[in-house]
C-alpha positions in Angstrom: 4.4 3.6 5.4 6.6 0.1 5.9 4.1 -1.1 8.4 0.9 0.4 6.7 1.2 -1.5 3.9 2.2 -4.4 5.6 -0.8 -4.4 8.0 -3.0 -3.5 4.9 -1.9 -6.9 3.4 -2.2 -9.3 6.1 -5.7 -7.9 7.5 -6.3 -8.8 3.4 -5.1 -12.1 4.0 -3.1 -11.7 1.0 0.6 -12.4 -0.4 3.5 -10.3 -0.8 3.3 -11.1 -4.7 0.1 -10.5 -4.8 0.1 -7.0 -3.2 3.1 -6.4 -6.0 0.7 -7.2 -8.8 -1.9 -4.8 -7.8 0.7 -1.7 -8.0 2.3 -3.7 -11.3 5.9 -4.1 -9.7 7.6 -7.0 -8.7 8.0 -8.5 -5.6 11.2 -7.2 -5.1 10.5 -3.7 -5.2 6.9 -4.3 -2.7 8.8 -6.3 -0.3 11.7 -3.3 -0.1 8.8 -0.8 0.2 7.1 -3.4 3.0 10.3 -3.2 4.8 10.9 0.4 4.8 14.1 -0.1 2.2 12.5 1.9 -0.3 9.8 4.2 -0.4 7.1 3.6 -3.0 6.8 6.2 -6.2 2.5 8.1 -5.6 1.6 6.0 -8.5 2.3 2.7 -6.4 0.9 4.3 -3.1 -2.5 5.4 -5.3 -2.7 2.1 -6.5 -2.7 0.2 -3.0 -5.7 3.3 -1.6 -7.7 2.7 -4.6 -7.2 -1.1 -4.1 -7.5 -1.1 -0.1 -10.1 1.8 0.0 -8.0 3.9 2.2 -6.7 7.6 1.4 -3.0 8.1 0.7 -2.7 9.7 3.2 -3.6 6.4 5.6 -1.1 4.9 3.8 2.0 7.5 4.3 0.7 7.3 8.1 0.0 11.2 7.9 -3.5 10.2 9.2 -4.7 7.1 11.2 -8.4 7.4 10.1 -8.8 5.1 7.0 -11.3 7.6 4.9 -12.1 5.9 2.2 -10.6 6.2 -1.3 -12.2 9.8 -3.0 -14.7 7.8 -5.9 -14.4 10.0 -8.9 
């Protein structure tokens, strides 16, 4: 998952703060999850496939296809 979210970020061009505001956690805690330290409560991880447009499962590297987020 470390190196999911991690590539998920940069191909976003975006921060490690700013990925932490999109799951409402501080840096600290994406920047363990980033580095494999920690692993992210689903809440987070739902967060960052809703926000990417990835499944969870993309994210928790159970798949390497990138289907899309389910729209409800």
């Amino acid at each position: 998952m470390d190196t999911r979210l991690r590539d998920l970020r940069e191909d976003n061009d975006l921060t490690q703060e700013e990925c932490a505001k999109i799951a409402y956690i501080s840096k600290k805690s994406y920047i363990r999850y980033e580095k494999g330290e920690r692993i992210p409560p689903l809440d987070t991880v739902k967060a960052y496939a809703e926000y990417y447009h990835v499944s969870i499962d993309y994210i928790a590297k159970m798949t390497d296809i990138s289907q899309p987020y389910p729209k409800e």
